[in-house]
C-alpha positions, -999 to 999 in steps of 0.1 A, spaced: -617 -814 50 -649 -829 56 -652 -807 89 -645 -774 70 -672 -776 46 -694 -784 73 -688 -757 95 -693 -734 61 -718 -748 61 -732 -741 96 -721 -705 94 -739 -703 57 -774 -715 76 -770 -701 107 -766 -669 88 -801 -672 67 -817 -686 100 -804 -653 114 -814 -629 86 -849 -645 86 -851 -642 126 -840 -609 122 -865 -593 94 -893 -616 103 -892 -601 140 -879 -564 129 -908 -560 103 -931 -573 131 -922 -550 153 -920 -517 128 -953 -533 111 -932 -527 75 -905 -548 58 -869 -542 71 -839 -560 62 -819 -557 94 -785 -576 77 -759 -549 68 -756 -573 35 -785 -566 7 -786 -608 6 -805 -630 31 -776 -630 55 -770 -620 89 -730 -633 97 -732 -626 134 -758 -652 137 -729 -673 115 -699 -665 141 -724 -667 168 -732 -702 162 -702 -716 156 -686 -702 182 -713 -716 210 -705 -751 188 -670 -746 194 -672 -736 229 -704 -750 241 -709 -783 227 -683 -798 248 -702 -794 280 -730 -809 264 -713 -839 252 -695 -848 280 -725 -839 308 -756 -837 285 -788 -826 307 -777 -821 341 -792 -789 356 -762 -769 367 -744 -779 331 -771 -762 315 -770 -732 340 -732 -729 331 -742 -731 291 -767 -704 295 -742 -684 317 -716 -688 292 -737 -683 259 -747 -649 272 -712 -641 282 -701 -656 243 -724 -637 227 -723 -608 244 -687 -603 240 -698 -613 203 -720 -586 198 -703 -562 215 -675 -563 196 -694 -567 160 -706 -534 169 -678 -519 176 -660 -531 143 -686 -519 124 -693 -487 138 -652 -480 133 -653 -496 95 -688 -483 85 -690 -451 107 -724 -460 117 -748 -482 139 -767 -517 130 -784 -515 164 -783 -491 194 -796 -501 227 -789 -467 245 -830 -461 251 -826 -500 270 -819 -503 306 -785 -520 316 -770 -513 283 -731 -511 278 -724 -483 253 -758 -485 234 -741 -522 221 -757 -549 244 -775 -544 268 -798 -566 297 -828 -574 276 -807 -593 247 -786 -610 266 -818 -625 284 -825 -633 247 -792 -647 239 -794 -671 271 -824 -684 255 -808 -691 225 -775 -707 235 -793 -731 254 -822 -739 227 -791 -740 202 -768 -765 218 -798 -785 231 -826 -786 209 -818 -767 177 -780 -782 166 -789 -817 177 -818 -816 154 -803 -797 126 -776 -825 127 -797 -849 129 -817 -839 98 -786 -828 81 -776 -863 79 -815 -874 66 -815 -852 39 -783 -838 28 -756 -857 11 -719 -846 13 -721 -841 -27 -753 -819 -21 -737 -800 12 -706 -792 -10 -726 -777 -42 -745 -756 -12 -716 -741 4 -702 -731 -32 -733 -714 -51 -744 -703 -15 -707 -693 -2 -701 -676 -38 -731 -656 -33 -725 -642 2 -687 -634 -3 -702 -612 -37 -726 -596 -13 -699 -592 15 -674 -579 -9 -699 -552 -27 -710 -541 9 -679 -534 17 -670 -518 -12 -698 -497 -13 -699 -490 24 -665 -478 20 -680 -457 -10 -703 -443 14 -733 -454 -11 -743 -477 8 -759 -478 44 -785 -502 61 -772 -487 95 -802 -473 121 -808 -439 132 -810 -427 171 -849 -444 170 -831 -482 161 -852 -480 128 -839 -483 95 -824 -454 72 
C-alpha cells in the first residue's frame, strides 16, 4: 500500500514541479503570465506520467549499473525515446478529446506532426538523466528527512482531492466547450 501512496505522491509533485517549470519558463519567454497546464490548478500531469514512467523504466539501470558512462548514454537514449513517445501521444489524446493544441512545434525543425520535435527531445534527454541521477535520488532522500508517512498520506488526499476536482471540471467544461487553455498557430496562449 505503502508504494501506491508514494507513487501518488510522486506523480502529485512531479506534476507542480512540472506546472511551475512550465509557467515560470513560458511567462519568461512571452514576458506575461501564462499558465501552460490545460488544468486551471498548479498541475501539469504529463510531467506526473512522465516521471513515473522514467522511475519505472529507468531506475532499474541505475540501480543495478549506477554511473558507468554508456549506462547513462542508454538512460538518456531511452528517456528521450520515453518521453517522446510520452508526449507524442498526450498530444494526440488531447487534440482528439479537446479538439485543440497544448503545444505545436510545426515552426521547429525535425518536428513529427507539430507534436515533438528535435529541440525538446534534446530537452527531455537532459531531464531523464538529471531525473534519475540527481533529482529522484535527492527528492528521496529528503522525502525521508522531512516527510512522515502520516504527513505524505494527508498530502496525497487534500492535494489528490484537489487535482481530481480540477481534472474532473476541466473535462467537464472542455467537453462544454467553455473552457480552453489550448494555443493558437503562434504556440501562445488563447
Amino acid at each position: 500500500m505503502n508504494t501506491i501512496i508514494d507513487y501518488v505522491f510522486y506523480f502529485l509533485l512531479y506534476s507542480i514541479i512540472g506546472w511551475i517549470l512550465e509557467t515560470v519558463c513560458c511567462s519568461l519567454y512571452y514576458k506575461k503570465p501564462i499558465n501552460r497546464g490545460f488544468m486551471k490548478g498548479p498541475f501539469v500531469p504529463i510531467y506526473g506520467a512522465g516521471t513515473f514512467v522514467f522511475s519505472f523504466f529507468l531506475t532499474p539501470f541505475y540501480n543495478k549499473f549506477g554511473y558507468t558512462w554508456y549506462i547513462i548514454i542508454l538512460v538518456i537514449i531511452l528517456g528521450i525515446i520515453i518521453a517522446d513517445v510520452l508526449e507524442y501521444a498526450t498530444s494526440f489524446a488531447m487534440e482528439k478529446l479537446f479538439h485543440a493544441k497544448w503545444w505545436d512545434y510545426s515552426n521547429e525543425k525535425f518536428n513529427l506532426h507539430g507534436r515533438i520535435c528535435l529541440k525538446h527531445s534534446i530537452y527531455w534527454a537532459t531531464g531523464a538523466g538529471s531525473f534519475i541521477y540527481i533529482i529522484q535520488p535527492l527528492v528521496l532522500k529528503y522525502k525521508e528527512l522531512w516527510i512522515t508517512d502520516k504527513l505524505r498520506n494527508i498530502l496525497v488526499l487534500v492535494v489528490g482531492t484537489v487535482f481530481l476536482i480540477d481534472y474532473i471540471s476541466t473535462i467537464v467544461l472542455a467537453k462544454k466547450k467553455k473552457f480552453r487553455n489550448a494555443v493558437d498557430e503562434n504556440n501562445t496562449e488563447e
